[in-house]
C-alpha positions in Angstrom: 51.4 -15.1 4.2 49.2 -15.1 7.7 47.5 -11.7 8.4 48.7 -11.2 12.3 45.1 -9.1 14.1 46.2 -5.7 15.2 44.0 -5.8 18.1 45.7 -9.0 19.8 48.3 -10.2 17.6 46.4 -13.9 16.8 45.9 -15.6 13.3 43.6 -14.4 11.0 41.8 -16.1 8.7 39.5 -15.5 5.2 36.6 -14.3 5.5 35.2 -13.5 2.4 35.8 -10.9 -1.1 33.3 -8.7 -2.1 33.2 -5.5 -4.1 33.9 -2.4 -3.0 33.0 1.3 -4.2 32.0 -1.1 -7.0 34.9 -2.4 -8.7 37.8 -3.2 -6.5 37.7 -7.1 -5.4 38.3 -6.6 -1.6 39.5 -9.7 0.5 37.7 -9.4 4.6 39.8 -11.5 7.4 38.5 -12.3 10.9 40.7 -13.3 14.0 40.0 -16.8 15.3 40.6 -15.1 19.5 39.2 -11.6 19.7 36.6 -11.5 16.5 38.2 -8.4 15.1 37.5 -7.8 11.0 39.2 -6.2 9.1 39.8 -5.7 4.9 43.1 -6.2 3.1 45.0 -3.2 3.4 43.1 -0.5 2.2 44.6 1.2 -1.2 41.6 2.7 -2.6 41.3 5.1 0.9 42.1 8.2 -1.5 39.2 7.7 -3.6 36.9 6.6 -1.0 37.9 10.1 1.2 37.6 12.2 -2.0 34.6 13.7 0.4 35.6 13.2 3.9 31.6 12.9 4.8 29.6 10.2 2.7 26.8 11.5 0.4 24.8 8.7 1.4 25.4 9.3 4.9 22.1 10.8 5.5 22.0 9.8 9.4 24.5 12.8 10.0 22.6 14.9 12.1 20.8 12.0 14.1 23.7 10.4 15.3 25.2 13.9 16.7 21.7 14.8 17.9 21.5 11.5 19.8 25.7 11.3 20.7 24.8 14.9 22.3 22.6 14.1 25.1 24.2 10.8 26.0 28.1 12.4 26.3 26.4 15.1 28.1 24.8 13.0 30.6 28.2 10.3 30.6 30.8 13.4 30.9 28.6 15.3 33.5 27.7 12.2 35.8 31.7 11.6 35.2 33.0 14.7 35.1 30.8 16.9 36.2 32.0 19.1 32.9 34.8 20.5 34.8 38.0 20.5 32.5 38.8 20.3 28.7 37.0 17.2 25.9 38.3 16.5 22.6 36.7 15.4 19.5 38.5 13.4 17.6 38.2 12.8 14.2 35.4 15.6 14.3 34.5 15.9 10.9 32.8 19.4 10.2 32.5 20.3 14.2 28.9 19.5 14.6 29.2 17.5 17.5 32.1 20.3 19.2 29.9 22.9 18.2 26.9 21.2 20.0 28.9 20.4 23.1 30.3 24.1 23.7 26.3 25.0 23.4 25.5 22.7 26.4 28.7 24.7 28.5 31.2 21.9 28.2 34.7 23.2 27.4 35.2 20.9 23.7 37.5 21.3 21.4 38.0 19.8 17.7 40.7 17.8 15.5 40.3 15.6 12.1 43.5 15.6 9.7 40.2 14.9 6.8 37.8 17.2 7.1 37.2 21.3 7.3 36.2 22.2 10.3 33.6 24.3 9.4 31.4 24.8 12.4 33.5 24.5 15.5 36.4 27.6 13.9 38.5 28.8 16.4 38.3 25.9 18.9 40.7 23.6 17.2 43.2 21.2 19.7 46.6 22.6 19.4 49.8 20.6 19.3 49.7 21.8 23.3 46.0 21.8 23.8 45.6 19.0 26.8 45.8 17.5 29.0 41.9 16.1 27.9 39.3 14.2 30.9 37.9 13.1 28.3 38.1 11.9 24.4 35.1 11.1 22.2 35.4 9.8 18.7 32.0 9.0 17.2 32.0 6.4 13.9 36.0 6.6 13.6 36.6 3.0 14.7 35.4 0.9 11.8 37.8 3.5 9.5 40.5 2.8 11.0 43.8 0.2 10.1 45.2 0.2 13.2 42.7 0.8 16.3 45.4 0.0 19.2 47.4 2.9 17.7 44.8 5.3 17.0 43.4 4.8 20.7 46.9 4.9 22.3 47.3 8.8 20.1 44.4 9.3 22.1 45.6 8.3 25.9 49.1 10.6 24.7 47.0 13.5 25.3 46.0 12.9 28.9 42.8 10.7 28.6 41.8 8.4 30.1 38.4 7.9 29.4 37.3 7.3 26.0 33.8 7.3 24.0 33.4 6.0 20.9 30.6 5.0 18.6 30.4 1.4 16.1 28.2 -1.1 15.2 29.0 -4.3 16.7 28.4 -7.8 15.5 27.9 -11.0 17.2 29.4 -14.6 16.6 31.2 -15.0 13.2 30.9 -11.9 10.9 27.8 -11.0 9.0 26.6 -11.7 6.0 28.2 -9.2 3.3 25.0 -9.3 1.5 22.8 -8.2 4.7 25.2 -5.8 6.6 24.4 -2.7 5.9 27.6 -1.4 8.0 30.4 -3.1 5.4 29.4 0.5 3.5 30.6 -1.4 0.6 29.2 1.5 -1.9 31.7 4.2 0.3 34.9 2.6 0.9 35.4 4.3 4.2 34.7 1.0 6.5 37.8 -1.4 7.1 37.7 -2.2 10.3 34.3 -4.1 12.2 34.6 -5.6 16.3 32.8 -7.7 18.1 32.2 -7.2 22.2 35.2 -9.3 22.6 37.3 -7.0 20.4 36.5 -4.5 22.7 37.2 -5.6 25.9 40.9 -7.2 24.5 41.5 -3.6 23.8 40.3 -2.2 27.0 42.8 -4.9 28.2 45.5 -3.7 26.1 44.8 -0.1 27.3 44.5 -1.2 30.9 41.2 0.1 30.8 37.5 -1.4 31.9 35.0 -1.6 28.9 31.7 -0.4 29.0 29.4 -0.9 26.3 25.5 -0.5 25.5 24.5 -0.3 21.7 26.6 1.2 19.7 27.7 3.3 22.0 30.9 2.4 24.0 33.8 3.6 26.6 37.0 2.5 27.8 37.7 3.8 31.1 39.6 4.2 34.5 36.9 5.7 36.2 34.1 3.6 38.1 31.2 3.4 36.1 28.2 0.3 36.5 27.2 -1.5 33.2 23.5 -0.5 34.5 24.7 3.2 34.5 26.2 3.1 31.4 23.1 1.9 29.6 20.5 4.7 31.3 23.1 7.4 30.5 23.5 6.1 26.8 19.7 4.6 26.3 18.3 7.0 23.7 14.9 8.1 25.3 16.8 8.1 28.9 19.8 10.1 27.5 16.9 12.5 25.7 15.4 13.0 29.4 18.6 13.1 31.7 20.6 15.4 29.6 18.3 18.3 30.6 20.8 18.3 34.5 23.9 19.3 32.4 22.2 22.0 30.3 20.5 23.2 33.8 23.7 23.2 35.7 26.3 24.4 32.8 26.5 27.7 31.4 26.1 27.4 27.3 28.9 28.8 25.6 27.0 30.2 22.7 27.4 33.7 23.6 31.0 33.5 25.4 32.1 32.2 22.1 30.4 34.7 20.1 32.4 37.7 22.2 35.8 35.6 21.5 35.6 35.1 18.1 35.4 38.7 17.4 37.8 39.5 18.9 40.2 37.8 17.2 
């Protein structure tokens, strides 16, 4: 039976098997138009999301630290922080927790995970509308990305950030990858550029991407921009304007959670 893409509805074909969390012999397809790769469906998810965070996912705090000042640069040169941001898939809060600090209005949601550091801003069922939607190393854990994204535009956005690796040409090695996460499980989905911009086209939406770091959006944004505001060392120095010019939330927050 042909395995239809879910990003543009082509042919895919085998990849390659390999192992995965160690003993489940998982077959990888790649479509021949946009690039996207994905596993067979994924029917060990349960065990693999026993922890909804990965032990071996030591980069945690990096990756937020980093996401921080280059979403508070995009949303503020965007946005200028007026109105309400999601976090999708927000694991334990960090990343809401570290946006309200800056004075950005952010909430949290993640079906998996506790949130543990972001308690009391939660997105309710009538939460939006959003400006804005991040969701940071969701992508590549999720079967159908179109859907996931278009959940995303229902609440009002249309501007959305997300984080993946990407990979060029034909798909990597599985033996010099180190973004299959074989040892976790969580990983299903991988995209190339090209996957990317047939989504933005499915979303009606203009791609920009630098790194790992990438946005679908209706809002005019240069490529050159994109990659100062999301460059690590230029995101580390610019994000200083939004924490000048936005009152931190730290202590407004404090007053509102005890009161309830």
């Amino acid at each position: 039976m042909a395995v239809i893409c879910k990003v543009c509805a082509s042919n895919m074909r085998p990849a390659f098997r390999h192992a995965v969390l160690r003993k489940y012999d998982v077959q990888y397809s790649q479509c021949q138009t946009c690039g996207f790769l994905q596993s067979e469906n994924p029917y060990w998810l349960e065990e693999a999301y026993s922890h909804a965070v990965a032990a071996a996912d030591t980069g945690l705090m990096q990756r937020n630290l980093h996401l921080l000042n280059a979403s508070s640069v995009v949303f503020w040169r965007m946005f200028r922080g007026e109105g309400k941001f999601l976090d999708a898939a927000g694991g334990y809060g960090i990343f809401t927790r570290l946006m309200r600090d800056v004075g950005f209005d952010y909430y949290w949601s993640d079906r998996y995970a506790d949130n543990l550091l972001a308690r009391g801003f939660e997105a309710g069922p009538n939460g939006g509308p959003y400006r804005a939607i991040s969701a940071f190393e969701v992508l590549e854990h999720v079967l159908d990305p179109l859907a996931f994204l278009g959940s995303l535009m229902s609440m009002g956005a249309r501007t959305l950030l997300v984080s993946t690796e990407l990979f060029l040409g034909d798909y990597p090695n599985p033996d010099q990858w180190w973004y299959y996460a074989f040892e976790t499980g969580q990983h299903i989905s991988f995209y190339r550029r090209t996957t990317l911009a047939m989504i933005g086209q499915k979303l009606g939406l203009t791609l920009q991407s630098a790194g790992n770091i990438h946005m679908w959006t209706d809002r005019p944004v240069s490529a050159l921009q994109f990659r100062l505001m999301t460059h690590p060392k230029s995101a580390a120095l610019l994000s200083w304007i939004p924490r000048l010019q936005l009152k931190s939330r730290v202590w407004s927050d404090h007053l509102e959670r005890l009161k309830s």
